[in-house]
N, C-alpha and C positions, 0 to 999 in steps of 0.2 A: 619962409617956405610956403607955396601953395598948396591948397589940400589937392591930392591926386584926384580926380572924377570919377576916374575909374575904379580904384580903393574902397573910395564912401560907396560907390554902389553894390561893391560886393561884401562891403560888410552889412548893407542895410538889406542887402537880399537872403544875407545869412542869418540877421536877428528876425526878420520875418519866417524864414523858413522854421527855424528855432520854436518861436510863437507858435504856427503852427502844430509842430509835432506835440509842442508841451498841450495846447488844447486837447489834440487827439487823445491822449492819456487820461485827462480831467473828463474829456466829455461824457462817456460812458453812465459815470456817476451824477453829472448834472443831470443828462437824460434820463435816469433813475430819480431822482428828486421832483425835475419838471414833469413826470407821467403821474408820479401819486401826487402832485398839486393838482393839473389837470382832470384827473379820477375823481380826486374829493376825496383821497385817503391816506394824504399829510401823515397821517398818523400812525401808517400802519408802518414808517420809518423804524426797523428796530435800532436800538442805542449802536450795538456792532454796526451796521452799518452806514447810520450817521457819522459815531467815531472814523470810522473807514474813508468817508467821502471828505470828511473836513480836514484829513489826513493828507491825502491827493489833493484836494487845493491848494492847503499850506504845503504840500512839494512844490507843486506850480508854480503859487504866487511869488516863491521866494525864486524860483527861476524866471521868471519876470522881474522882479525888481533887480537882477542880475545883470539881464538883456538892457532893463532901462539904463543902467550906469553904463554898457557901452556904449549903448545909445547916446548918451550925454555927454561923454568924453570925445566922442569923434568932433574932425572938423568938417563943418560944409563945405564946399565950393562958395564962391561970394553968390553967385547967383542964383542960389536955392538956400539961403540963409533964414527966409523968412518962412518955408515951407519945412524948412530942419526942425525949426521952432515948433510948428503947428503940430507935425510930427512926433515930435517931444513931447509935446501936451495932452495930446490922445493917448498915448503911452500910456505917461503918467494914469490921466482917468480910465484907461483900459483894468491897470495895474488897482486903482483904488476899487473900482468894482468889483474885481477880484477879492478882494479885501473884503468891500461891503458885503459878498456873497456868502463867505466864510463865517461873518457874523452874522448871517442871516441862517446859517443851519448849525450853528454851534451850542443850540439849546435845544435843540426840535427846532423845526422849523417852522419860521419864520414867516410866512407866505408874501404880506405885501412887503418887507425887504428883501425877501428875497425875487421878487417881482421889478422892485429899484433897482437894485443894484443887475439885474441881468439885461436893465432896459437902460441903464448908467454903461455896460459894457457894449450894448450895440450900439449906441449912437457914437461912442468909441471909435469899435471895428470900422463904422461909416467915415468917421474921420481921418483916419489912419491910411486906407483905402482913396479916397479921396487926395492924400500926401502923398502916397504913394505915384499915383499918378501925374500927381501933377511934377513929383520930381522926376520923373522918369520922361517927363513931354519936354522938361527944362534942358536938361541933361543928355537927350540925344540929340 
């Protein structure tokens, strides 16, 4: 049986929209994080609300690694097989940045991991975006 076109696109519209909202929930706390690295006052992170932010990641991250299994379980259309792929893979290191970031403020923080691993998640977002589009060019 062929994979439907129209199927894959409304699940991949659905795991993106997903992505989104879960960010919107985590961001608040990175933007808390990124203004006292920014400031130069790393430090003044109380333990409450470090615990607090590593908390809401590891919600996140694990709802990502969620999105990624359906992500992998679907089938492409033959003709966007190779952009499924790419897609997958940005995921994936979207997903591990996530990861890396967690460990980057799970002791205090961390400044240049936590600087990797948020610059490991955009170049991510860029590819992700990027597959996005070009499945969407393939596909209409």
């Amino acid at each position: 049986m062929k994979p439907n076109p129209n199927f894959y696109l409304q699940k991949i519209n659905q795991i993106v929209k997903d992505t989104e909202e879960i960010g919107e929930t985590m961001n608040p706390n990175y933007e808390e994080i990124r203004a006292l690295i920014d400031e130069g006052k790393s430090a003044e992170l109380t333990e409450e609300r470090q615990l607090a932010a590593v908390e809401v990641f590891k919600e996140g991250t694990a709802k990502y690694r969620d999105l990624l299994k359906s992500l992998s379980s679907l089938r492409a259309p033959a003709r966007i097989m190779g952009v499924h792929k790419k897609f997958e893979r940005a995921y994936q290191t979207y997903v591990d940045g996530c990861e890396d970031m967690i460990e980057s403020i799970a002791n205090g923080i961390d400044i240049e991991a936590f600087d990797v691993a948020e610059q490991k998640q955009d170049e991510a977002t860029d590819a992700i975006a990027a597959s996005l589009q070009k499945m969407t060019s393939l596909l209409m």
